[in-house]
C-alpha positions as CSV (number, residue, x, y, z in Angstrom):
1,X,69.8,61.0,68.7
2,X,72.2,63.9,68.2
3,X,70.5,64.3,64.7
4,X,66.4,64.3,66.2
5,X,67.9,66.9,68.3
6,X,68.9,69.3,66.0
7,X,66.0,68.2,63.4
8,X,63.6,68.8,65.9
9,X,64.8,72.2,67.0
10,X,65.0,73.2,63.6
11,X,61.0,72.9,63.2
12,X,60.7,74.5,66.6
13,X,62.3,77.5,65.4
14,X,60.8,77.8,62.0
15,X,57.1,77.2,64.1
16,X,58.2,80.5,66.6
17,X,59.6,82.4,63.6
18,X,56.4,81.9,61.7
19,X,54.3,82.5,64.2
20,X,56.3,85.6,65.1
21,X,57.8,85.1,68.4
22,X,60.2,87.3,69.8
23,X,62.4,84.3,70.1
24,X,65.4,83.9,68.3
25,X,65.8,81.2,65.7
26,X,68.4,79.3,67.8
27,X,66.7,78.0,70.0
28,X,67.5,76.5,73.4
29,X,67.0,72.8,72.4
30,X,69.5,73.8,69.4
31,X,71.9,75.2,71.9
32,X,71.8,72.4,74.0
33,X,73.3,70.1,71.1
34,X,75.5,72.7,70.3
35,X,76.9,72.1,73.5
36,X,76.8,68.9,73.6
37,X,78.5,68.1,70.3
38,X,81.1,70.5,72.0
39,X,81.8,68.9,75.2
40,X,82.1,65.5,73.5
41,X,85.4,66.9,71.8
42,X,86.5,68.6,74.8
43,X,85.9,65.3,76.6
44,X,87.9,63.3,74.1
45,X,90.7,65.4,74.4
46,X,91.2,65.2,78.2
47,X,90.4,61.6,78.5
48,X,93.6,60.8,75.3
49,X,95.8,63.4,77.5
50,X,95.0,62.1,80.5
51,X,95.3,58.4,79.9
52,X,98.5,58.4,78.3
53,X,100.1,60.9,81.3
54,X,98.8,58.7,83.4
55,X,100.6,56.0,82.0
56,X,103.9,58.3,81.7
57,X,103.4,58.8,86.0
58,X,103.1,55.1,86.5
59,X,106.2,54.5,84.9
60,X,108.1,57.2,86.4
61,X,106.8,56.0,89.8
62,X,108.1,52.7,89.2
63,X,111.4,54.1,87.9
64,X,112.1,55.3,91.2
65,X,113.2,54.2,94.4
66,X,110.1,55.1,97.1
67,X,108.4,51.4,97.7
68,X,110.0,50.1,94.8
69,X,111.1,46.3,94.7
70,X,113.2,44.7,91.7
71,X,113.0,41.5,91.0
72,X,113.9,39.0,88.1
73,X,111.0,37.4,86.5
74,X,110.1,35.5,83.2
75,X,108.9,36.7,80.0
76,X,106.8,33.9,78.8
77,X,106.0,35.0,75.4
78,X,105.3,37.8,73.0
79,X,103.0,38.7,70.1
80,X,102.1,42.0,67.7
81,X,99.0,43.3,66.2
82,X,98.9,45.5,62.7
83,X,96.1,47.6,62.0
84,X,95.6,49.0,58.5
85,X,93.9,52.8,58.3
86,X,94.1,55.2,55.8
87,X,97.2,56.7,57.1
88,X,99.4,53.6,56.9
89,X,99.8,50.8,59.1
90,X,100.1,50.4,63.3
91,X,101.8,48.0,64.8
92,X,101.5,47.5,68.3
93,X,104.0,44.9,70.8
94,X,102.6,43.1,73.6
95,X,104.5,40.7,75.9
96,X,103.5,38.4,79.1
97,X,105.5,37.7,81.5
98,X,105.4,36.9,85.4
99,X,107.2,37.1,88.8
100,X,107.0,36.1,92.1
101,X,106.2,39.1,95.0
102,X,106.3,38.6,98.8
103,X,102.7,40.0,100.1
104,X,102.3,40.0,104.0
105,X,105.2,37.5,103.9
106,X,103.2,35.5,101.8
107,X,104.8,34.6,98.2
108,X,102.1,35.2,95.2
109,X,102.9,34.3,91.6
110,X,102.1,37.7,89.4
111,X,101.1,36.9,85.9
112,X,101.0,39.9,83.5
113,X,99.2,39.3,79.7
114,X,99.5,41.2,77.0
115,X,101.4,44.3,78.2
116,X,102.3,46.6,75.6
117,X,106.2,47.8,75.1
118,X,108.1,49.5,72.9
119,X,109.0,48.1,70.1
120,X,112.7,48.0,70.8
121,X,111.8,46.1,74.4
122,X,110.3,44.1,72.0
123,X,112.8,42.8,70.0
124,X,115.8,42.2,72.8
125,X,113.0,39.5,74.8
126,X,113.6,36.0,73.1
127,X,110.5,34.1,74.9
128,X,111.2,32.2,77.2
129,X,113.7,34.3,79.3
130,X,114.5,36.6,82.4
131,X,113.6,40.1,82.6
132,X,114.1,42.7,85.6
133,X,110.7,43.4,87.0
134,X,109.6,46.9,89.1
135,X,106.8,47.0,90.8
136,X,105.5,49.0,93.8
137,X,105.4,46.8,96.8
138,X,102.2,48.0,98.3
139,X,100.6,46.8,95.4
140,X,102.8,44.1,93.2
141,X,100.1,44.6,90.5
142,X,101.2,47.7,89.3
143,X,104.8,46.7,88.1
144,X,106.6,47.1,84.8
145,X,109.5,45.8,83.0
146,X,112.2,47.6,83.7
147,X,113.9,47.7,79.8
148,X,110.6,48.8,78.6
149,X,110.3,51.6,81.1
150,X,113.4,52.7,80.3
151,X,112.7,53.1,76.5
152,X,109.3,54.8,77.0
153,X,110.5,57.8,79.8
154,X,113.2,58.7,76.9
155,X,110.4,59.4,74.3
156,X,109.6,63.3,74.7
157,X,108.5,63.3,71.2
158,X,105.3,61.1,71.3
159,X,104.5,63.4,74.8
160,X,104.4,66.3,73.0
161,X,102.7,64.8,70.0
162,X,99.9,63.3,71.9
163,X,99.6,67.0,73.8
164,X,99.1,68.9,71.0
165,X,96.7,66.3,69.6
166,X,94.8,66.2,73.0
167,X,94.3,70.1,73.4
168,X,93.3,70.6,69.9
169,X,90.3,68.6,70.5
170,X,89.8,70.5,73.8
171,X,90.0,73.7,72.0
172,X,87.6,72.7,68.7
173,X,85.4,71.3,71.6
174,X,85.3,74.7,73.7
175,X,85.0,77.0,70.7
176,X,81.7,74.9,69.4
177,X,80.4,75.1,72.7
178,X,81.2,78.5,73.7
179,X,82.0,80.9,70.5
180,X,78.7,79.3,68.8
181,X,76.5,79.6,71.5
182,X,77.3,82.8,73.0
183,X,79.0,84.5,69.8
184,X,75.6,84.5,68.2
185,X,72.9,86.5,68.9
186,X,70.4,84.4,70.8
187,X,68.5,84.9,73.8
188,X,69.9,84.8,77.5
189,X,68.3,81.0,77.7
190,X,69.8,80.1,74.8
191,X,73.0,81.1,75.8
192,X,72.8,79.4,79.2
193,X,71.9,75.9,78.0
194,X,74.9,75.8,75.7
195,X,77.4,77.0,77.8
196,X,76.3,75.4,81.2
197,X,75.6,72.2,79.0
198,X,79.7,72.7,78.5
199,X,80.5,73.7,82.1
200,X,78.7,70.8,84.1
201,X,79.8,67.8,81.3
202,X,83.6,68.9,81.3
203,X,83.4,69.5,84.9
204,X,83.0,66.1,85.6
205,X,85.5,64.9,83.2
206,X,87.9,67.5,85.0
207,X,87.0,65.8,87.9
208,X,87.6,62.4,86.7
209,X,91.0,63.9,85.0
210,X,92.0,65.0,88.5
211,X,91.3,61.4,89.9
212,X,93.7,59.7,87.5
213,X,96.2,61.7,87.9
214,X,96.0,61.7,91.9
215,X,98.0,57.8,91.3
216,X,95.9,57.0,94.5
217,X,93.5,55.1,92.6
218,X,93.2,52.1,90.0
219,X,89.9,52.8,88.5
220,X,89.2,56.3,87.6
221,X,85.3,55.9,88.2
222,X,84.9,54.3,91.5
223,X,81.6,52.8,91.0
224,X,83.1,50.5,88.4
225,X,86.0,49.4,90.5
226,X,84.2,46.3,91.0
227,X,84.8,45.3,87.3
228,X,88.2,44.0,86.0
229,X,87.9,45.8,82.7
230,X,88.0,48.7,84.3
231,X,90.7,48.7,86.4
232,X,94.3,48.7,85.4
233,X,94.8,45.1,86.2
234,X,92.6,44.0,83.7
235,X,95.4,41.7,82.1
236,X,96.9,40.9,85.6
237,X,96.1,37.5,87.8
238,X,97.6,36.6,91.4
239,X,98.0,33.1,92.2
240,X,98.6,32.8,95.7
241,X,100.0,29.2,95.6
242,X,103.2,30.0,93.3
243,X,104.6,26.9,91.5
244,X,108.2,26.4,92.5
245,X,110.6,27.4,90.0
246,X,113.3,24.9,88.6
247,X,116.7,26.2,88.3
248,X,119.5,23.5,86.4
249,X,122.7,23.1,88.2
250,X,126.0,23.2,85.9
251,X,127.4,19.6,86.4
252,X,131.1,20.5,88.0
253,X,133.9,17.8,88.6
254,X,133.9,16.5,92.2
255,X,137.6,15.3,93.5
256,X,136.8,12.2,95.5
257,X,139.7,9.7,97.0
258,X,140.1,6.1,96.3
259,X,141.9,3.9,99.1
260,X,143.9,0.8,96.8
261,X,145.2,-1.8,99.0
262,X,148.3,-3.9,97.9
263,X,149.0,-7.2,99.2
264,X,152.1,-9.0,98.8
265,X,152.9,-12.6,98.4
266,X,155.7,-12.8,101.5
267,X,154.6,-11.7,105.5
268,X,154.7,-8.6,105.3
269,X,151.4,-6.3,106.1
270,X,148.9,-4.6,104.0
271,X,149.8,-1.0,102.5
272,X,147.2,1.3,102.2
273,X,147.6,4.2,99.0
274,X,145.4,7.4,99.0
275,X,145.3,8.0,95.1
276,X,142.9,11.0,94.1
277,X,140.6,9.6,92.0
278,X,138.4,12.6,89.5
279,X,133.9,11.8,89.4
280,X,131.9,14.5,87.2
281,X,128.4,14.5,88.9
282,X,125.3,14.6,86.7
283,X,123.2,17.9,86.3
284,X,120.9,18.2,89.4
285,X,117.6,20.3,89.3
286,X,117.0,22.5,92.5
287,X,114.2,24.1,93.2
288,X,114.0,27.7,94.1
């Protein structure tokens, strides 16, 4: 579509050049996808900055102590994905785990799917096994495990790196946009379209930007809030009928007595011995 667009303003100029208009040969149309090809690398840039600060807040939210609850829950299993590119290879670390929150008094089951960790998180979790869980407990949904968190709020490298990466797109985008549009020597029109083509589609990224950020929310566009792809518990369930967990008791010796009456064979009456007598009980499952 991008492509008509400029095609199609190209023979719109060439027609008002040839017929000798006093219009410029960049035309409006072509400074409208000037601009547009523009704001879509601005736009790229703040959503990548934006989505991985976000991220960075959530876990230093649930680092903290406001509303914070820490319990121990149970890593259930783990897996990895490698992608192959031209640059190498990625590798990216998921594990699932769940816990048990207490919501209005009521105890739900929290099942988490999939969540990506660092890969040194990764390796210490031996599915099946206990983990410490955070989570915020208005909203047992947004939790994290806590020796993953810990990892990821000690990388400062990867924040700067995706930064950097982030605002060169926003810059690229802006000078497309802007220094094309208005560096050239077009008409007032022209340069309108381009950079208020800019303005309004970044503006409403900003805005969106400003929303994620606010940590109020759990779907940046509201009017999708309704979808669970498009929320941040996307890979999270609630089960509000939690199936009791089974803890096994260490069998430990029990010290019982034994009475052992003697009798003897001439008149005389009945002794009774108290002789301690050592009974190992049998592993006992308890449920918690």
């Amino acid at each position: 579509m991008l492509a008509l667009l400029f095609i199609s303003s190209l023979f719109v100029a060439a027609a008002q050049e040839k017929m000798g208009s006093d219009v410029t040969p960049v035309t409006v149309p072509l400074s409208l996808g000037i601009g547009l090809f523009g704001s879509i690398f601005s736009a790229v840039g703040l959503c990548m900055c934006a989505g991985f600060w976000r991220r960075r807040f959530i876990r230093k939210q649930l680092m903290g102590a406001d509303g914070i609850v820490t319990t121990t829950g149970t890593v259930t299993s783990k897996d990895s994905s490698t992608s192959h590119n031209q640059g190498g290879t990625t590798t990216r670390y998921f594990v699932s785990y769940n816990f048990t929150a207490s919501v209005g008094g009521k105890a739900q089951q929290i099942s988490v799917s999939n969540s990506m960790v660092d890969s040194g998180a990764w390796q210490r979790f031996a599915p099946p096994c206990a983990a410490t869980v955070r989570f915020l407990e208005r909203e047992p949904r947004r939790c994290v495990l806590q020796d993953s968190a810990e990892i990821e709020m000690r990388q400062t490298c990867s924040l700067a790196f995706i930064t950097c990466i982030s605002s060169v797109f926003i810059l690229v985008g802006a000078t497309i946009s802007l220094g094309v549009s208005l560096g050239l020597g077009v008409d007032v029109a022209a340069k309108a379209a381009g950079a208020g083509i800019f303005a309004v589609l970044v503006g409403a990224v900003l805005v969106l930007v400003g929303r994620a950020l606010s940590m109020n929310v759990h779907a940046v566009i509201c009017c999708l809030s309704g979808l669970p792809c498009c929320t941040e518990f996307s890979n999270i369930t609630v089960d509000a009928s939690p199936q009791a967990q089974v803890v096994v008791v260490p069998a430990q010796p029990v010290l019982a007595h034994a009475v052992a009456i003697t009798f003897s064979t001439d008149e005389q009456p009945g002794v009774a011995m108290a002789q301690p007598v050592v009974a190992h009980a049998v592993p006992m499952a308890s449920p918690v």
